[in-house]
One Martini backbone bead per residue (centre of mass of N, CA, C, O) as a GRO file, in nm:
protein
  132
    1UNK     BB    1  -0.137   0.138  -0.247
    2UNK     BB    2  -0.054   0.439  -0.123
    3UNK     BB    3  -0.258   0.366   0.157
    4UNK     BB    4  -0.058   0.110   0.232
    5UNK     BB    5   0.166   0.240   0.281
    6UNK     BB    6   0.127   0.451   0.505
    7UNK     BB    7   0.042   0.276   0.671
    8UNK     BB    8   0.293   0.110   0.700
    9UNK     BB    9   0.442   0.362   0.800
   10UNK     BB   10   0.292   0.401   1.088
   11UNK     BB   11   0.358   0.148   1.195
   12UNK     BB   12   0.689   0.155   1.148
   13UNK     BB   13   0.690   0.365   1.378
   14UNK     BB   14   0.554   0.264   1.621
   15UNK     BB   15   0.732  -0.030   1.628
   16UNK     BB   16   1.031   0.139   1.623
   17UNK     BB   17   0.912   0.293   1.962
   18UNK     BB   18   0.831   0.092   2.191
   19UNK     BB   19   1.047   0.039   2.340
   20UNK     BB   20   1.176   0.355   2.387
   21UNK     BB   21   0.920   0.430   2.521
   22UNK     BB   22   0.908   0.186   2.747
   23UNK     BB   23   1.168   0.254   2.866
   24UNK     BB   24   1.168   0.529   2.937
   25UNK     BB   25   0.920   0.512   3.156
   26UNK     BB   26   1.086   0.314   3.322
   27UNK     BB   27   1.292   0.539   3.405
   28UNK     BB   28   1.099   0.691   3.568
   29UNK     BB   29   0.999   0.515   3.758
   30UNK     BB   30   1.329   0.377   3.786
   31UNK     BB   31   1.578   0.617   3.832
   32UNK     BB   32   1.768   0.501   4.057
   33UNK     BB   33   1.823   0.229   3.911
   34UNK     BB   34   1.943   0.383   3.633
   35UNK     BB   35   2.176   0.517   3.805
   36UNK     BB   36   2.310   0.275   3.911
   37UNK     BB   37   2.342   0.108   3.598
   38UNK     BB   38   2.531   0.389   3.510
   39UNK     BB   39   2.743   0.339   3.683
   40UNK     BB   40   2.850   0.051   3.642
   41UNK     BB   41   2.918   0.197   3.349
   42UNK     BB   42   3.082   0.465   3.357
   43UNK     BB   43   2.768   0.655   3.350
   44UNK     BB   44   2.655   0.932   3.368
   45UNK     BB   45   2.361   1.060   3.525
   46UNK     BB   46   2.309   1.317   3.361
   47UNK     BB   47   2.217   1.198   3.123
   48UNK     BB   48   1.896   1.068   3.181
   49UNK     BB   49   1.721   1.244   3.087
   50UNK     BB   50   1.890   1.250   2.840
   51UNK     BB   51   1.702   0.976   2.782
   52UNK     BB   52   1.414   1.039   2.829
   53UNK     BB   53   1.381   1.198   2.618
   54UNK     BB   54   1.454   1.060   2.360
   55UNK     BB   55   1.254   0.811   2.395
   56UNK     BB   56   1.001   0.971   2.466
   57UNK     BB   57   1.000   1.180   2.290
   58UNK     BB   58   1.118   1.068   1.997
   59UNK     BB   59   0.896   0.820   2.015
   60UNK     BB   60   0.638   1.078   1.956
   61UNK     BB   61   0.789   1.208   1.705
   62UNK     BB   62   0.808   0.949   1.517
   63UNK     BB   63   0.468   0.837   1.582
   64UNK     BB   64   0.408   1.156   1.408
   65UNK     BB   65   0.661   1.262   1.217
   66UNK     BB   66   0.819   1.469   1.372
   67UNK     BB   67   1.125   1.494   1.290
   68UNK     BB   68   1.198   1.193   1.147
   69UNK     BB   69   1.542   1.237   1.071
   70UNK     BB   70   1.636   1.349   1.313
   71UNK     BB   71   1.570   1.191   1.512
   72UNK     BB   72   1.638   0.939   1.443
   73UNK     BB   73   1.976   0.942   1.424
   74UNK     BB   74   1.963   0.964   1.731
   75UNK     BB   75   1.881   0.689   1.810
   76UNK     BB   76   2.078   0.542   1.631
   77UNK     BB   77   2.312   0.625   1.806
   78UNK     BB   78   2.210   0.530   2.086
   79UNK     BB   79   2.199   0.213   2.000
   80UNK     BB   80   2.494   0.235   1.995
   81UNK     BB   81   2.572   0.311   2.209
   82UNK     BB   82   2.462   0.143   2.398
   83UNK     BB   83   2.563  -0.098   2.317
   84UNK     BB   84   2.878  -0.018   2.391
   85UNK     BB   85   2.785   0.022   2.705
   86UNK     BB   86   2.556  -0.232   2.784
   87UNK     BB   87   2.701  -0.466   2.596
   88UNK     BB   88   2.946  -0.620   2.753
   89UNK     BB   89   3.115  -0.910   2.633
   90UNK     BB   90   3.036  -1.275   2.554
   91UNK     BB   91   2.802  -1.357   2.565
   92UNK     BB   92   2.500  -1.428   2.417
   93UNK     BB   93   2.324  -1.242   2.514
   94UNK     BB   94   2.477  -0.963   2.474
   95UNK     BB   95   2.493  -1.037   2.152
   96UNK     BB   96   2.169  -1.008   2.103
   97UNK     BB   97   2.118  -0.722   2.202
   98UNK     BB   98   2.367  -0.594   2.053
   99UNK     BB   99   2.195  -0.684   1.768
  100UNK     BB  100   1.912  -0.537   1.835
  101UNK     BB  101   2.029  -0.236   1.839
  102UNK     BB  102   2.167  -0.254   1.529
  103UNK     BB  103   1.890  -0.283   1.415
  104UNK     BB  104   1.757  -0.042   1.505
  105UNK     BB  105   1.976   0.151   1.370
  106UNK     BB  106   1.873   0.054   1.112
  107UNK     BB  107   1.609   0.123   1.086
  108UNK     BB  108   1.643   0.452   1.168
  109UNK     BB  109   1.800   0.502   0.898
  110UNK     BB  110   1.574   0.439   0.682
  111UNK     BB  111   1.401   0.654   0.814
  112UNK     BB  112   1.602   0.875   0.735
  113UNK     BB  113   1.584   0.844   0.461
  114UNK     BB  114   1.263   0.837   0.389
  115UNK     BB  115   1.094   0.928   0.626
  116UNK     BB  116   0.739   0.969   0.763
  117UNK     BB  117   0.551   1.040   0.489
  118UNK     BB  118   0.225   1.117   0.463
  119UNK     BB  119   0.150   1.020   0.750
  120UNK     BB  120   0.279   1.344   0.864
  121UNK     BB  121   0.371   1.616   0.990
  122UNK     BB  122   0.607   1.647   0.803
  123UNK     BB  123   0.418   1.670   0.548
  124UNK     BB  124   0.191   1.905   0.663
  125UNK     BB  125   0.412   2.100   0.666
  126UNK     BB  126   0.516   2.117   0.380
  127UNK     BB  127   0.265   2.171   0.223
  128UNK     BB  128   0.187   2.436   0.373
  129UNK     BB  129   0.459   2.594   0.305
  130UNK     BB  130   0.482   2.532   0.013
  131UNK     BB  131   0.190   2.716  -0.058
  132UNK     BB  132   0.320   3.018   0.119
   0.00000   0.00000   0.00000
């Protein structure tokens, strides 16, 4: 059962930064694109680079374990901020996406409860000093 956990908790790495990962990879493609986008919401262009920087560095700490409560954090809160920043108004879409956010965000909360796991970085690293 303990080599089912692990692989589950690998698993939920990996699913848990898909998006913000292939989101980041996105930004970097369409760079313009995303600089105009986040003007329109009133949102400085100089975030995008720590916004891509986030997306896949973070989402690439995150699917290896490493600094994975400490990503987490930083993940949930920006899943908060981007929803309250680039899904306001009252449609439908924009309630599913910023509940899609809440929701990452959640997730992102309790990998940084959990941990990375035991198949992760962050154990490898621990075993290695705590033998030290």
């Amino acid at each position: 059962m303990n080599q089912s956990k692990d692989l589950l908790s690998v698993l939920g790495r990996v699913m848990a930064v898909g998006l913000f990962f292939t989101s980041g990879v996105d930004k970097i493609a369409h760079y313009s694109d995303n600089l105009q986008l986040m003007a329109s919401n009133n949102v400085p262009g100089f975030f995008l680079p720590l916004v891509i920087l986030l997306e896949v560095g973070g989402g690439l700490a995150i699917v290896l374990g490493f600094l994975t409560r400490f990503t987490a954090i930083f993940m949930a809160v920006f899943s908060v901020v981007a929803g309250f920043l680039f899904y306001q108004g009252y449609s439908h879409a924009h309630l599913m996406v910023w509940l899609k956010n809440i929701s990452c965000a959640a997730g992102f909360l309790l990998l940084c409860l959990h941990g990375g796991g035991k198949w992760s970085l962050d154990h490898l690293l621990q075993r290695r000093f705590v033998r030290s």
